[in-house]
C-alpha positions in Angstrom: 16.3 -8.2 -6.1 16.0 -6.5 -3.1 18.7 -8.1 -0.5 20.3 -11.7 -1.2 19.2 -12.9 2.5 15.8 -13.4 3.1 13.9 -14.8 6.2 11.5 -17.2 5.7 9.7 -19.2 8.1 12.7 -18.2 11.1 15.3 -18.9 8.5 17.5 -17.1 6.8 18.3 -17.7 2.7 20.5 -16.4 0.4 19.0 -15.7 -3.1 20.5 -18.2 -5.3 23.5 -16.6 -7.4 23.3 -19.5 -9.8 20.4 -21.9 -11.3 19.5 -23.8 -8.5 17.2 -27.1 -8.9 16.2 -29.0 -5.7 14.6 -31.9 -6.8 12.4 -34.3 -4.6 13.1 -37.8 -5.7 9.5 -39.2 -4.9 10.0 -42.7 -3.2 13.7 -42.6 -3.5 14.6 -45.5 -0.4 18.4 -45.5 0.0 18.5 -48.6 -1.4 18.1 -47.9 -4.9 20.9 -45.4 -4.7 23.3 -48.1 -3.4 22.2 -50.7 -6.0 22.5 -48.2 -8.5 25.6 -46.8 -7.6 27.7 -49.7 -8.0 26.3 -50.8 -10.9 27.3 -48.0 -12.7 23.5 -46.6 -13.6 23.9 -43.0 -11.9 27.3 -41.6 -13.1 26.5 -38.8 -12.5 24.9 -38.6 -9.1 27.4 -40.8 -8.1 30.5 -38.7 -8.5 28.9 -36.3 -6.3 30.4 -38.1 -3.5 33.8 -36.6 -4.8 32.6 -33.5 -5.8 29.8 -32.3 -3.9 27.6 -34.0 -1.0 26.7 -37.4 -0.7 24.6 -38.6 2.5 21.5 -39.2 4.0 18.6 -37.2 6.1 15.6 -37.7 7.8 11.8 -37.3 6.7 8.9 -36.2 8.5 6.4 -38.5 9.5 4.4 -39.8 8.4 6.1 -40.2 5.7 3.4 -39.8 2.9 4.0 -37.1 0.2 1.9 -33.8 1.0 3.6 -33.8 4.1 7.2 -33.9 3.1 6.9 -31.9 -0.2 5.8 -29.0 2.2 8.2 -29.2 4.4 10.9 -29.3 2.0 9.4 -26.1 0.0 9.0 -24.5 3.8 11.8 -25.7 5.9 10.2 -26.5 8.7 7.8 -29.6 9.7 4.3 -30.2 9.8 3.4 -28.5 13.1 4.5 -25.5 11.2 3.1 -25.7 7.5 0.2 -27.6 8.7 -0.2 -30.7 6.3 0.1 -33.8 8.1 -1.2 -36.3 5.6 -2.8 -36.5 1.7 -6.3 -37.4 3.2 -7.8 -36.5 6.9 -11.3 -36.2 8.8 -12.2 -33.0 10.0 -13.8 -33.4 13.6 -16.2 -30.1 13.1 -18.1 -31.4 10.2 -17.4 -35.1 10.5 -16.2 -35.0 6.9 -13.1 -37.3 5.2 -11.1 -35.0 3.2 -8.6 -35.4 0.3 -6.2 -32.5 0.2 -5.9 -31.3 -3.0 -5.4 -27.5 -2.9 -3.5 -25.2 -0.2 -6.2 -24.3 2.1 -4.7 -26.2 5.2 -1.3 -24.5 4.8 -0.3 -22.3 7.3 2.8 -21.0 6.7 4.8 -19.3 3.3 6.6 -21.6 1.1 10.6 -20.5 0.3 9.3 -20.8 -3.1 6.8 -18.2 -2.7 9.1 -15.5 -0.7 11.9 -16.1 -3.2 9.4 -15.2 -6.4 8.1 -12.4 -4.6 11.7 -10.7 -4.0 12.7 -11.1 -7.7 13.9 -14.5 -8.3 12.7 -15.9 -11.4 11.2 -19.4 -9.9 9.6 -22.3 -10.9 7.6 -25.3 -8.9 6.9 -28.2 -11.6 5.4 -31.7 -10.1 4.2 -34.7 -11.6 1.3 -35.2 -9.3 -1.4 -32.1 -9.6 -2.7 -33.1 -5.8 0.5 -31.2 -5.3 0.5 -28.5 -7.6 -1.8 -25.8 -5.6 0.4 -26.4 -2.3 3.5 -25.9 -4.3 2.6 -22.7 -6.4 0.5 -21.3 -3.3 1.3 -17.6 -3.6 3.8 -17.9 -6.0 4.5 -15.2 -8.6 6.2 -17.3 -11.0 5.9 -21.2 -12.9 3.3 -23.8 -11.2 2.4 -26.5 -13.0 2.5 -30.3 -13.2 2.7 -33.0 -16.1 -0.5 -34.6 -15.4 -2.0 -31.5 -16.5 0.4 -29.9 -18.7 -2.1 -30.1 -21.6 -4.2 -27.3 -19.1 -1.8 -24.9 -18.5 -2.8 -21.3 -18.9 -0.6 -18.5 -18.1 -3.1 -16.8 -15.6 -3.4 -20.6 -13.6 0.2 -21.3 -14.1 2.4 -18.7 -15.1 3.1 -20.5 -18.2 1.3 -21.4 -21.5 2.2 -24.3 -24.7 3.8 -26.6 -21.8 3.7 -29.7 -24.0 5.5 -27.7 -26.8 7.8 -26.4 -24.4 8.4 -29.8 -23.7 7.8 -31.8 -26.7 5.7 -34.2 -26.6 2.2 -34.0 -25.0 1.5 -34.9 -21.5 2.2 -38.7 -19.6 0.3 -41.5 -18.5 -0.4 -41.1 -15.1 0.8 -44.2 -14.2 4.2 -44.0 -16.2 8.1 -43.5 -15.6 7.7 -40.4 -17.9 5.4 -38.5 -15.4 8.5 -38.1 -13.7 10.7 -37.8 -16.1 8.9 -34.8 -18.0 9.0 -33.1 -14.8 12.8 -32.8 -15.4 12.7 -32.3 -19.0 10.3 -29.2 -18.4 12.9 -28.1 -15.8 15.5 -27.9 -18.3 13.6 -26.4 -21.2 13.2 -23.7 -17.9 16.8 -23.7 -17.3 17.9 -23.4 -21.0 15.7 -20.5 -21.5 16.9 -18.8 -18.8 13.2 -18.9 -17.5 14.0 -20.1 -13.8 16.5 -18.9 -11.3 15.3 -21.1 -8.6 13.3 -24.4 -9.4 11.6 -26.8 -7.0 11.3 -30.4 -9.2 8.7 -33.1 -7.6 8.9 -36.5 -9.1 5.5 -39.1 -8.7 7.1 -43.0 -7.3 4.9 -44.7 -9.6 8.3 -46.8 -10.2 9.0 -47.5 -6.9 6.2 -48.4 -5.9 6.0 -50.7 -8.5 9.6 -52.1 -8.8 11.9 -53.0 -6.6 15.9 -51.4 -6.3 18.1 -53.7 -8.8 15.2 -54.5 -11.6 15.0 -53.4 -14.9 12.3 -51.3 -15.0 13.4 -49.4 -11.9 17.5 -48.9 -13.2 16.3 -47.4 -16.3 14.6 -44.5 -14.7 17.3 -44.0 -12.6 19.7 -43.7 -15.6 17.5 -41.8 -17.0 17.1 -39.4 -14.2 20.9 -39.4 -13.9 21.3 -38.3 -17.4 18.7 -35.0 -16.5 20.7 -34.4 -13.6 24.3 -34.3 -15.7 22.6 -31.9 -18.5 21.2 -29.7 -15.6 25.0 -29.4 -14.7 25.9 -29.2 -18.0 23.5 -25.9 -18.2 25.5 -24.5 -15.2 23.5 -25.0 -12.6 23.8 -26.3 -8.9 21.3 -29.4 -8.3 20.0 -30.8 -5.0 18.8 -33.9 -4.7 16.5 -35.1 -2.3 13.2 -37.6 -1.6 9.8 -37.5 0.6 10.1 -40.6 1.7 11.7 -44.0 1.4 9.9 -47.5 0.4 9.5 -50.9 1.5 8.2 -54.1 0.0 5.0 -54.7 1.9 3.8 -58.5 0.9 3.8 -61.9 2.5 6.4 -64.4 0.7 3.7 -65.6 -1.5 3.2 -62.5 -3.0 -0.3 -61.4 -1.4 -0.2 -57.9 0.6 0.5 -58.5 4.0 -2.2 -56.0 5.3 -3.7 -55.2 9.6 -7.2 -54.0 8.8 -7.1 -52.4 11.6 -10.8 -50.9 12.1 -12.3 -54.6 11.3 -10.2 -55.9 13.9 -11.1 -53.4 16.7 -14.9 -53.6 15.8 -14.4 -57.2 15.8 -13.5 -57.1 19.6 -15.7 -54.1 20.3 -18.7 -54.2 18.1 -19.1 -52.3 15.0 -18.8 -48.4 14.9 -16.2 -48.6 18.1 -13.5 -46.9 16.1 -12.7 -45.4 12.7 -9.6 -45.7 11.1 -8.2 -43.0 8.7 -5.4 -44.2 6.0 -3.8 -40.4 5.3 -1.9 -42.3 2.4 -5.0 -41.9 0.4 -4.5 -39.9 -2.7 -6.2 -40.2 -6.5 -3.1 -42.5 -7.7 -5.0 -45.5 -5.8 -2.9 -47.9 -8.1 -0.1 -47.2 -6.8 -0.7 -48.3 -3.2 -4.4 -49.7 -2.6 -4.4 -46.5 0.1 -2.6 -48.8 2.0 0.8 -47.4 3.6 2.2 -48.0 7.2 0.5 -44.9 9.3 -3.1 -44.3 10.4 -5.3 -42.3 12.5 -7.3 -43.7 14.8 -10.4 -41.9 16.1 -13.0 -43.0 18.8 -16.3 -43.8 18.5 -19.3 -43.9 21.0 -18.0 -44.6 24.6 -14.9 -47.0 23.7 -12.4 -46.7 26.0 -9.4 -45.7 24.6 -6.8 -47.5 26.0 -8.5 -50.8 25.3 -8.6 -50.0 21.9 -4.8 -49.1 21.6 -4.1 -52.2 23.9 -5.8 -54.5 21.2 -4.1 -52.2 18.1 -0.6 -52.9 19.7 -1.5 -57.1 20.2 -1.8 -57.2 16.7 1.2 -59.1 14.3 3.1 -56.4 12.6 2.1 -53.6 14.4 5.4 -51.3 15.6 3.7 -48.7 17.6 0.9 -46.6 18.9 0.9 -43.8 20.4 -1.8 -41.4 22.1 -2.5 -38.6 19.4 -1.0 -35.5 21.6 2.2 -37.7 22.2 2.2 -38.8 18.5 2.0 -34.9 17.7 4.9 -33.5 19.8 7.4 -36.7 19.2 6.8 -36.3 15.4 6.1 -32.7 15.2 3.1 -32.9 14.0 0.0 -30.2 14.4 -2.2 -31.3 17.3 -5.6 -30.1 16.5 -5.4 -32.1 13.1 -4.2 -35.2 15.2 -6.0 -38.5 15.9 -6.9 -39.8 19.2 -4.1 -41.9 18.3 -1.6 -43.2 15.7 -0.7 -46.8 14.8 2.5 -47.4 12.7 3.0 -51.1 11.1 6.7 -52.7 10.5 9.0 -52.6 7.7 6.8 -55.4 5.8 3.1 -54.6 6.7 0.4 -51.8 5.8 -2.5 -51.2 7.9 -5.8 -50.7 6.2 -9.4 -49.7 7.4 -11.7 -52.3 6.1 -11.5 -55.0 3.3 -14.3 -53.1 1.6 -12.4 -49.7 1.2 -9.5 -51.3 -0.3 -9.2 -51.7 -4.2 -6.5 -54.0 -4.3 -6.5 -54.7 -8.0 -4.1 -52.4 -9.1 -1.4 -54.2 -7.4 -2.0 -57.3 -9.8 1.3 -58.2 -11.4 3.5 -57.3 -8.4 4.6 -56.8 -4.8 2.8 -54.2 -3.2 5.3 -51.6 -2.0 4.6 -48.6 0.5 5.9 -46.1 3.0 4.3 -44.0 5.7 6.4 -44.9 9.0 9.2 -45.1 10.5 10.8 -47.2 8.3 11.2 -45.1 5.2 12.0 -42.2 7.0 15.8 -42.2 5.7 16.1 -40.5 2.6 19.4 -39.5 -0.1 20.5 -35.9 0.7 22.8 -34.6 -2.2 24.4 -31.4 -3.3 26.2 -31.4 -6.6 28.7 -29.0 -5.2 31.1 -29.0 -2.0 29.6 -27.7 1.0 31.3 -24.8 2.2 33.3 -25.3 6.1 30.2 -24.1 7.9 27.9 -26.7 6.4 30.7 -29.6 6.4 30.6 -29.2 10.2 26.9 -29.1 10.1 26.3 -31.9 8.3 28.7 -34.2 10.2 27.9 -33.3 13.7 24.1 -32.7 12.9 20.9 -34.3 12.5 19.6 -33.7 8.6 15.9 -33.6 7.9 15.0 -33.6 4.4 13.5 -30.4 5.1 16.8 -28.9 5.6 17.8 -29.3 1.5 17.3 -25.5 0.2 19.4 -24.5 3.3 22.2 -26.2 2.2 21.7 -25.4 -1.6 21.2 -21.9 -1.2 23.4 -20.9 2.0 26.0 -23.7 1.9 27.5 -23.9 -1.0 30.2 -20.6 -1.7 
């Protein structure tokens, strides 16, 4: 390796003098940490409180996955790395967009910088709508279980992932797509294959079960028991989540949903207004593309301020916000901003039409979902102390989940 600092994106980084795993705990609210906790399901992440860091940070907004996964692998937010949602119209082309590859990026991943200089590194996620942003320009591992039955060593760095593993690839729409993320990151780590490793968890579980149930403790325990053999194999873990999660449904059970642009073309006439849901991703099931941020853009000659007027009268809306305000408060890249935002509550999701909407994946339970403000707190943890530099850091500063490989890589001695 060439130095052990190196700036990336106006930071500086040590290269990592031990295995370092940062993984992103997809979904992770707070609260299953402190129902598990207590409970005794996560021995292990739980006596990091004594012997490493235990506490909480901020996520970007809106809090959807593309756009905290690359700020994480970046450090910076989404003014700087570009990505401000999983799914976005383009105003040139008039064009709806999923982003599935690394073509809106605009800035390095540490990831990237750190492979380049030497470090032996590896990006694994469960989701592969992530896996091109991840492994952009990165001369090491990239690859994801939902396709780790495709993995060539040109595409990915790495061949035989599922006999690397041992077993072949996850349901999509499974506790194991996660958890064969981390058991491919320790095959990596007892190999000696990875250095540095970057681990992205899918929250098909929290999505689908609340903090204390059954279903949701025993993927926690069983995540805890990955994290103790990752210490086990010497190496310094960070643990940290893209977004929280709240449960979104009326107390009868149904999803208590705004459909936003029916409601303004109900007071405006139809075609006033199009709403964008940037939550949309291909794990539909998960979430009905239904989350608690949207972009709002203007048709024909509404006027504008009507239309937010109306957004902001309507039960369980938190906020709206003009788009070039949305962008600066939230840091957010202007030109690939709305005319303006609208963020529901705690307990509602704000959806397009009824039409766009395929509910029926949520049959057999609440409908949970993130995207605002509420879910922006988020478990930052370090397996080791923090040094006296990044003890005063974190107590007197204001943690973004963006700021984990910092700490892992420059604040631990």
């Amino acid at each position: 390796m060439r130095d052990s600092r190196i700036e990336i994106n106006g930071r500086l980084y040590r290269t990592p003098g031990r295995p370092t795993a940062v993984i992103c705990l997809d979904g992770c609210d707070p609260a299953y940490l402190t129902r598990g906790i207590p409970d005794g399901i996560l021995p292990t992440i739980a006596s990091f409180r004594n012997m490493g860091y235990f506490g909480y940070a901020e996520a970007v907004l809106p809090t959807f996955t593309n756009p905290n996964n690359m700020s994480i692998v970046t450090g910076t937010p989404p003014a700087v790395h570009g990505i401000s949602g999983n799914y976005y119209l383009d105003r040139e082309t008039g064009r709806e967009v999923m982003i599935t590859d690394a073509s809106m990026m605009r800035c390095e991943t540490i990831l990237a910088r750190m492979s380049h200089y030497g470090v032996p590194t590896a990006a694994i996620t469960a989701k592969d709508k992530l896996r091109k942003m991840l492994g952009r320009n990165l001369a090491g591992i990239s690859f994801s279980s939902e396709c780790a039955n495709e993995a060539t060593t040109v595409e990915n760095g790495i061949k035989g992932v599922e006999e690397l593993v041992g077993r072949s690839k996850p349901d999509m729409y499974s506790a194991d797509l996660s958890l064969y993320v981390l058991d491919a990151g320790l095959r990596l780590l007892g190999r000696q294959q990875a250095k540095l490793l970057y681990l992205s968890l899918s929250d098909y579980v929290q999505h689908t079960y609340a903090p204390g149930e059954p279903q949701s403790d025993a993927f926690l325990s069983a995540v805890d028991e990955r994290v103790r053999r990752m210490i086990d194999l010497g190496a310094l873990v960070g643990l940290v989540a893209d977004h929280g999660m709240n449960d979104k449904a009326k107390p009868n059970g149904e999803p208590n949903i705004v459909f936003l642009e029916e409601e303004l073309e109900r007071v405006f006439g139809q075609g006033a207004a199009r709403v964008i849901c940037p939550i949309t991703d291909p794990f539909v099931r998960h979430h009905g593309a239904l989350g608690s941020f949207v972009r709002v853009y203007r048709r024909k000659t509404t006027d504008q301020q009507a239309l937010m007027e109306v957004s902001a009268s309507l039960p369980g809306i938190a906020a709206v916000i003009d788009g070039a305000e949305a962008a600066h408060r939230f840091e957010m890249p202007l030109d690939r901003e709305g005319d303006f935002v609208v963020l529901a509550d705690a307990h509602t999701v704000i959806g397009s039409t009824h039409a766009e909407h395929d509910l029926s994946g949520l049959a057999g339970h609440r409908l949970r979902s993130h995207g605002g403000l509420h879910e922006q707190r988020v478990p930052f943890i370090l397996s080791r102390a923090l040094n006296q530099d990044y003890q005063l850091i974190a107590k007197g500063g204001h943690l973004r989940n963006f700021d984990i490989f910092d700490f892992a890589l420059n604040g631990i001695d």
